[in-house]
C-alpha positions as CSV (number, residue, x, y, z in Angstrom):
1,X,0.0,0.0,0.0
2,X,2.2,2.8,-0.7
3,X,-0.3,5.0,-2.0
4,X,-1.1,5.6,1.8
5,X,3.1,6.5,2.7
6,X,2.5,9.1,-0.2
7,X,-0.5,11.2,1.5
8,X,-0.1,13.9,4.0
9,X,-0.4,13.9,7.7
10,X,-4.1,15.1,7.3
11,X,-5.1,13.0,4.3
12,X,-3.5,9.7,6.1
13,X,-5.3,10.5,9.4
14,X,-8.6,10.7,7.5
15,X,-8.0,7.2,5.7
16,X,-6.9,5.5,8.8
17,X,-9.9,6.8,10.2
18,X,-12.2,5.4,7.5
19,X,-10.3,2.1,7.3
20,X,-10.6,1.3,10.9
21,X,-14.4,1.7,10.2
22,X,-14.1,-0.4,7.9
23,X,-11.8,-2.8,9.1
24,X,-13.8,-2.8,12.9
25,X,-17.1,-3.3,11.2
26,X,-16.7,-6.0,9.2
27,X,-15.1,-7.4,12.6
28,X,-18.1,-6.6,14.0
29,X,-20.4,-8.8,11.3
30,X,-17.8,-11.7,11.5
31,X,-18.1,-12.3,15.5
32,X,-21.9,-12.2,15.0
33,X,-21.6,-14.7,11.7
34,X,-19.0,-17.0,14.1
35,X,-22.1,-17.2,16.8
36,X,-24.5,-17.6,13.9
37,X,-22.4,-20.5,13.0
38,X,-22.1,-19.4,9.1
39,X,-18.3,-20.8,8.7
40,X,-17.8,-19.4,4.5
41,X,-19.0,-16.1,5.4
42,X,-16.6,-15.4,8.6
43,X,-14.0,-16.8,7.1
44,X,-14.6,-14.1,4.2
45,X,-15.0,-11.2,6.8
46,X,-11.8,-12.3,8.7
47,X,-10.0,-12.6,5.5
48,X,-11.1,-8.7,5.0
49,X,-10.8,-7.6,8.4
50,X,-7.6,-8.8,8.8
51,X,-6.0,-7.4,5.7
52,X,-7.4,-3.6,6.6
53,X,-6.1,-4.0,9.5
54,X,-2.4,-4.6,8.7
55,X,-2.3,-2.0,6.1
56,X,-3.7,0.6,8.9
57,X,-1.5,-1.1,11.8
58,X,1.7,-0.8,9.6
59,X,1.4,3.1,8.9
60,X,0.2,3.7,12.5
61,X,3.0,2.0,13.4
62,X,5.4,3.9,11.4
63,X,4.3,6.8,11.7
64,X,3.0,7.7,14.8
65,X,6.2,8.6,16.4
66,X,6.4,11.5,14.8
67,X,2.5,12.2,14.0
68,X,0.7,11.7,17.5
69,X,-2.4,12.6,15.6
70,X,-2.3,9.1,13.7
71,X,-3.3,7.6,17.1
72,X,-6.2,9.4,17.7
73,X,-7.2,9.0,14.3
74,X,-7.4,5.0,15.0
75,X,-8.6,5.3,17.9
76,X,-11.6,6.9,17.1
77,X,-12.2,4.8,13.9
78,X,-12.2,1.9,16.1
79,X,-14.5,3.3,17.7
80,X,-17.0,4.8,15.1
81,X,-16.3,1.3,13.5
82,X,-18.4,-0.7,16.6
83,X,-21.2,1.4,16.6
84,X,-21.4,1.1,12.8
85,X,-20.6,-3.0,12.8
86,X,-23.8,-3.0,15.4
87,X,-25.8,-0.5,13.0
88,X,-24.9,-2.6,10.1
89,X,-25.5,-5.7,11.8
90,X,-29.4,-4.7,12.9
91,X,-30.1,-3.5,9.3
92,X,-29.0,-6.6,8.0
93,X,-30.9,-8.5,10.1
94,X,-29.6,-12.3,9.3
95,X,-30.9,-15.3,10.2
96,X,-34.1,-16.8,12.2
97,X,-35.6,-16.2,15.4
98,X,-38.2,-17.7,17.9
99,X,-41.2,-15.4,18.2
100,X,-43.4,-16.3,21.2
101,X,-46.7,-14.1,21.4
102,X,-49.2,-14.7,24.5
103,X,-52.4,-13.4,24.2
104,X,-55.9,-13.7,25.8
105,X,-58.3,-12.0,23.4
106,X,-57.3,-12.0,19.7
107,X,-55.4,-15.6,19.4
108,X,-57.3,-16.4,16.1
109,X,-56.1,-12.9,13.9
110,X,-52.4,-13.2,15.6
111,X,-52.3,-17.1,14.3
112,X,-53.3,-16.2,11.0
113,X,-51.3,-12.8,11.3
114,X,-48.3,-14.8,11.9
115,X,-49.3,-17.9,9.4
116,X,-48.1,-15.9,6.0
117,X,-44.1,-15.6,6.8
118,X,-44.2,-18.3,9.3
119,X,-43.2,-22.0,8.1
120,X,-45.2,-23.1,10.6
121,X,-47.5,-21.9,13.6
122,X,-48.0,-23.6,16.7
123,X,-50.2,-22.4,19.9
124,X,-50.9,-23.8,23.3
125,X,-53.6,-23.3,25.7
126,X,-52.7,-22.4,29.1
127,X,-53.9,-19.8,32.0
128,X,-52.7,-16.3,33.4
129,X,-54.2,-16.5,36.9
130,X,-58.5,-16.8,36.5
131,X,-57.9,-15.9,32.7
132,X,-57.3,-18.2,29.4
133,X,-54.4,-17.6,27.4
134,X,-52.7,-18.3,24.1
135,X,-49.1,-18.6,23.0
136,X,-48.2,-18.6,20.2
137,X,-44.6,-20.2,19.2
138,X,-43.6,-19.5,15.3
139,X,-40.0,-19.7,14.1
140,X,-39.7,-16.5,11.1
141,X,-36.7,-14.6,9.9
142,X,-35.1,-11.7,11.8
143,X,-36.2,-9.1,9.7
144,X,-39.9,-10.0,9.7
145,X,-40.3,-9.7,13.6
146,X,-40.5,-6.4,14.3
147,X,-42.7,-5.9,11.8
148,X,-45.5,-8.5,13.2
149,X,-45.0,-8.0,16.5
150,X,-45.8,-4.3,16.1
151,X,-48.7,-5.7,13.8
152,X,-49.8,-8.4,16.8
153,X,-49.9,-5.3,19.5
154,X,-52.3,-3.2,17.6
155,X,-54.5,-6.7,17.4
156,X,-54.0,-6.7,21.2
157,X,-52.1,-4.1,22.8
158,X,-51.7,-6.3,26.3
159,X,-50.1,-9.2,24.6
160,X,-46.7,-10.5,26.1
161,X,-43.9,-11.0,23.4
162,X,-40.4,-12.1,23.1
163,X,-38.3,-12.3,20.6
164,X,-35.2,-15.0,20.6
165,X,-32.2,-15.8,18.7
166,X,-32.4,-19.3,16.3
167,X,-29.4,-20.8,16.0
168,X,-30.6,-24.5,15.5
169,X,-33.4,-26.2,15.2
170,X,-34.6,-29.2,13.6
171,X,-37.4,-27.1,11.1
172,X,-35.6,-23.8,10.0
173,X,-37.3,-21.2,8.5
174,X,-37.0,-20.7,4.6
175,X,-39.2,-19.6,2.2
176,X,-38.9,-20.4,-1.5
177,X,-38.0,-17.7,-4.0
178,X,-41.3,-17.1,-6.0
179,X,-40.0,-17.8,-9.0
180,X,-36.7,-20.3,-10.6
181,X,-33.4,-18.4,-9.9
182,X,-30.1,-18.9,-12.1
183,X,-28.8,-21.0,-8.7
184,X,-32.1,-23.1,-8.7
185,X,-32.5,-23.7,-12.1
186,X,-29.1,-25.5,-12.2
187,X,-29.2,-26.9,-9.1
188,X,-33.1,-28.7,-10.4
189,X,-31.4,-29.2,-13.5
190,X,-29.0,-32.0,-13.0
């Protein structure tokens, strides 16, 4: 990288600062695929994150002795780089999660509220004191929960939710593409 030994104090504070928010982000999304268990996709990330961060370690290195600003410049990209890594993270929002809904007036619309992007919906029966009750256990992706619970509450505002992590389980949610992708097409082909 010796584009970067060629740029001036100023200029090579501001990329360090943008490629340790970078390089800290992406750090960010491969600790969260390593829990997720997605093994070709952190391995990716950690192949990125880890070649930013030698390129910005070395000039830091060499260069801070005589530009004290170069550390501050990491510093605070490291730091702007977690709270982008967890903003990036949210939007993303990978994977499955467990969405349990208890309710005790409007079971039947939340069931079928939560039968369209659910794989499967399953409800139990049970009590809250004097009072009958309903949960409601679906598995859905990430994205779509915030969504339908916010849907479920204005079907019953004093429902109880929660909204859990998937990791494994022996049904996963996945819906089909609505129509033959390049990757299906040959994959159905052979």
């Amino acid at each position: 990288m010796n584009w970067l030994s060629e740029l001036s104090v100023w200029q090579l504070g501001i990329a360090i600062f943008c490629l340790r928010i970078v390089d800290v982000s992406v750090g960010t999304l491969r600790t969260i695929t390593v829990v997720q268990g997605r093994t070709f996709v952190s391995a990716m990330l950690g192949f990125i994150e880890v070649l930013v961060w030698i390129t910005v370690v070395n000039q830091v290195i060499h260069r801070a002795n005589e530009h004290p600003l170069l550390l501050l410049t990491y510093a605070l990209g490291f730091a702007s780089g977690n709270a982008i890594g967890i903003w990036l993270e949210r939007w993303l929002a990978q994977g499955s999660v467990v969405l349990r809904v208890v309710t005790g007036s409007a079971e039947e619309d939340i069931r079928l509220l939560l039968s369209g992007p659910a794989a499967q919906v399953f409800s139990f029966e049970g009590k809250n004191a004097s009072h009958p009750m309903t949960m409601i256990y679906v598995v859905l992706r990430r994205r779509d929960a915030p969504r339908l619970v916010t849907l479920a509450r204005k079907l019953d505002p004093e429902l109880y939710y929660s909204v859990e992590p998937l990791r494994e389980s022996s049904h996963l949610f996945r819906r089909r593409a609505p129509y033959p992708t390049i990757w299906r097409g040959m994959t159905k082909s052979k």
